[in-house]
C-alpha positions, -999 to +999 in steps of 0.1 A: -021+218-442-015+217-404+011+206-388+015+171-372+003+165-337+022+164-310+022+141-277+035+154-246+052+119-229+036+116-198+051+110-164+033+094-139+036+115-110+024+096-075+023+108-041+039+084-013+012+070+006+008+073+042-006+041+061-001+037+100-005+009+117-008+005+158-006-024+180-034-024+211-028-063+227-044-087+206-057-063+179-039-036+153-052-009+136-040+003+100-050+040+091-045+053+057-057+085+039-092+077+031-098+043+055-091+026+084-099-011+103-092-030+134-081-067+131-068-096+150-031-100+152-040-134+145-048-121+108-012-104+109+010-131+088-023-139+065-026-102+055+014-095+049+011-124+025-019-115+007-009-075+002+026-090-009+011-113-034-011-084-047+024-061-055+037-093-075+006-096-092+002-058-104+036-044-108+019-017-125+008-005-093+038+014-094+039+011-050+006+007-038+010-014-020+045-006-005+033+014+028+007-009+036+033-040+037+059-017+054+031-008+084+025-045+084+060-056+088+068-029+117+043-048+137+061-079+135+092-067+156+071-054+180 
């Protein structure tokens, strides 16, 4: 007879993820880990929405999303 099997809980463990983004006049630039791209800051408001809309949508995420939104929303004081 063996004994019963035993599950180790597991614990998500997530690093914080970097993302940067940079104004240059009528474009920005957001850099992350393992991509980067150029846009119009006309595409600013459009974007913040649609990255906010996709942390509602998949809370399971567990933050993905969170450092892309917060590069996006330092651009808007500048």
């Amino acid at each position: 007879m063996t004994a019963p099997h035993r599950v180790a809980e597991s614990i998500p463990i997530r690093k914080k993820r970097a993302m940067k983004a940079e104004r240059d006049g009528d474009t920005f630039t957001l850099r992350g880990r393992y991509w980067s791209g150029t846009f119009p800051m006309a595409d600013l408001p459009a974007m913040l929405e649609w990255y906010r809309g996709q942390r509602e949508k998949f809370p399971k995420a567990m933050g993905a999303y969170d450092a892309t939104i917060e590069a996006l929303e330092s651009l808007i004081g500048e």
